[in-house]
C-alpha positions as CSV (number, residue, x, y, z in Angstrom):
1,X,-2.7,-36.0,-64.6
2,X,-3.8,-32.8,-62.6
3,X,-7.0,-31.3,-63.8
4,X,-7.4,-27.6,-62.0
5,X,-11.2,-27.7,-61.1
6,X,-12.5,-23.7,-60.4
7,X,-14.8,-25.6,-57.8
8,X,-11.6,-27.0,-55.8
9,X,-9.8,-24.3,-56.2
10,X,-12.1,-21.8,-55.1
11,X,-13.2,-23.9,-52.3
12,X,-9.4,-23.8,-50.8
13,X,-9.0,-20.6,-51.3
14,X,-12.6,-19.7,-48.7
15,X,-11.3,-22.6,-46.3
16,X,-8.0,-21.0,-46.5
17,X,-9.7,-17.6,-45.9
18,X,-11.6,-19.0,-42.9
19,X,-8.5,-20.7,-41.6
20,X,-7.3,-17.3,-41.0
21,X,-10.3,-15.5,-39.6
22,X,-10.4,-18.1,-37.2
23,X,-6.3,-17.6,-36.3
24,X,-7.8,-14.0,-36.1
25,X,-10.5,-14.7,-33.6
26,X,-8.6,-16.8,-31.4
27,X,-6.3,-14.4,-31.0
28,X,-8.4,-11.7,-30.6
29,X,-10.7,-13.8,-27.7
30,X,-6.5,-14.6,-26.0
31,X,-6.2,-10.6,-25.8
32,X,-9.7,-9.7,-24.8
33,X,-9.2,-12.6,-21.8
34,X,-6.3,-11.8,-20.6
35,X,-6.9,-7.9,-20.4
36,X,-10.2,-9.3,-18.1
37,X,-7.8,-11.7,-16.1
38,X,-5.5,-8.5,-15.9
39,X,-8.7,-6.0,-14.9
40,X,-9.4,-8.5,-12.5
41,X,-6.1,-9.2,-10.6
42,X,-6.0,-4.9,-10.7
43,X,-9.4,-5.5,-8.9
44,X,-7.8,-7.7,-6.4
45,X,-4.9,-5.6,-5.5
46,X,-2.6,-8.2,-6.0
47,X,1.2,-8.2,-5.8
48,X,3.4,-8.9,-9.3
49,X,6.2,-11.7,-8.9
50,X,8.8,-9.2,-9.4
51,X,7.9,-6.8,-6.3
52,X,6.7,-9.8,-4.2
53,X,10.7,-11.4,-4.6
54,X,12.2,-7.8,-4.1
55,X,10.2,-7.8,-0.6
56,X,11.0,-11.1,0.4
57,X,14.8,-10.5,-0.3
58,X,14.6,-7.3,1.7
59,X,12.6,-9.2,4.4
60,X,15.3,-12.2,4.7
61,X,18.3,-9.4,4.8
62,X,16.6,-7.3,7.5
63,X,16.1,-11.0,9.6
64,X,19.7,-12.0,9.6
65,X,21.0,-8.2,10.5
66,X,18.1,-8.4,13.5
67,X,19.9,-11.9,13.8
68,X,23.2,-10.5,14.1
69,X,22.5,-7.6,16.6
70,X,20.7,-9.9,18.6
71,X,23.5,-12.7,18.9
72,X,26.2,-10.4,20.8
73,X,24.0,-9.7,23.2
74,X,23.4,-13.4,24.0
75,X,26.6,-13.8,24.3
76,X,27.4,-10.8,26.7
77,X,27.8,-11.7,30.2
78,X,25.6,-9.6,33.2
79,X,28.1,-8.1,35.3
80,X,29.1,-10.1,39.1
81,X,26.4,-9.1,41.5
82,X,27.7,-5.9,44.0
83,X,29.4,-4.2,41.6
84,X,26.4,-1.7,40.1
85,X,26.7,1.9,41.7
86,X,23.0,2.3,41.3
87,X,22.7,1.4,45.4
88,X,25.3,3.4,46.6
89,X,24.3,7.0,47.6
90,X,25.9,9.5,45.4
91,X,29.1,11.6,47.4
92,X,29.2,15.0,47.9
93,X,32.0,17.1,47.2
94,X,32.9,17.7,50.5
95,X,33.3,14.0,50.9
């Protein structure tokens, strides 16, 4: 048999009470931290995940098109020797 007992029950309902003051505080002391951390890393100039992968993608697209202009000009060939008209003298009209 159950006997209700006004010390019990008045005793669970405090520790019941407290459980939730202290759900409460923790969360409370999670927010307060992490608006510090936040403050902080403001502080610090530092760069969010999101904007530091957008750069890098950018980065890694503007290296293969400085890639790609650079490889056709590997692979052009310098023209035979004696054929530039930069040693000639320039003809007149008269000839």
């Amino acid at each position: 048999m159950q006997t209700r007992n006004p010390l019990l029950d008045e005793f669970a309902k405090l520790t019941t009470g407290a459980m939730g003051l202290a759900q409460a505080a923790g969360e409370e002391a999670k927010t307060a931290f992490r608006a510090g951390t936040d403050r902080m890393a403001a502080d610090l100039d530092l760069v969010r995940r999101d904007e530091f992968d957008a750069l890098k993608a950018e980065i890694a697209a503007l290296r293969a098109e400085v890639a790609a202009l650079k490889s056709p000009a590997k692979t052009a060939k310098k023209p035979a020797t004696g054929t530039s008209t930069a040693g000639s003298p320039p003809q007149d009209a008269a000839g």
